[in-house]
N, C-alpha and C positions, 0 to 999 in steps of 0.2 A: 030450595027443594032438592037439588040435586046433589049438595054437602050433606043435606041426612041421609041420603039412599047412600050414599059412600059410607057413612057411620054406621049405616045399619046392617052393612053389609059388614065391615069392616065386625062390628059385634057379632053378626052370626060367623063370619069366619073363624074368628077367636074360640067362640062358645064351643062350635064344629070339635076346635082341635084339643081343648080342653076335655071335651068328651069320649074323643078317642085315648086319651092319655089316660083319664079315669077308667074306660072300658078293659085300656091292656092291663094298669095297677089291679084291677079288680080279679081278672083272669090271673096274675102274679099272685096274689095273693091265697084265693082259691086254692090253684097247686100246693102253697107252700104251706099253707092248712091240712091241704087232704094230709100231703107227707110227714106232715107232725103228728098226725090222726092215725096214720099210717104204723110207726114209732111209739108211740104211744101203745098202743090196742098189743103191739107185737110185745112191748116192754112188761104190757102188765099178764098179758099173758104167760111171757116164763116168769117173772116173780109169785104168778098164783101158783106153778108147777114146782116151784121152790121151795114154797111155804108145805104145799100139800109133802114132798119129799121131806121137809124138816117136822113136821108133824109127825107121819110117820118112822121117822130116824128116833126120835124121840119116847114114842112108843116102844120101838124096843127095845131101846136104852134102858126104857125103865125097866120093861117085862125082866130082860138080863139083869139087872140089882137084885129085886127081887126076888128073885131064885133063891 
């Protein structure tokens, strides 16, 4: 009887520390999502402002032929 209370203790202290290790990964990873999220959102943001710039450059590139 008192060899399983050792084992079962023994399993929840493992489990215990397993959980805190998943808990911190999980908080690690979080971060390092929001900051690609972060990156991202920023990236496509001046790519959209680039495009809108090159749309317009283009416009009156043409208008200017034209003439």
């Amino acid at each position: 009887m008192e060899e399983s209370n050792l084992l079962w203790k023994e399993k929840a202290l493992q489990r215990r520390a397993e959980n805190k290790e998943l808990i911190k990964r999980k908080k690690e990873l979080t971060k390092s999502r929001d900051n690609w999220k972060r990156k991202h959102i920023a990236q496509k943001s001046r790519a959209d402002s680039l495009e809108k710039d090159l749309i317009s450059i283009k416009k009156k590139l043409n208008g200017i032929l034209l003439e």
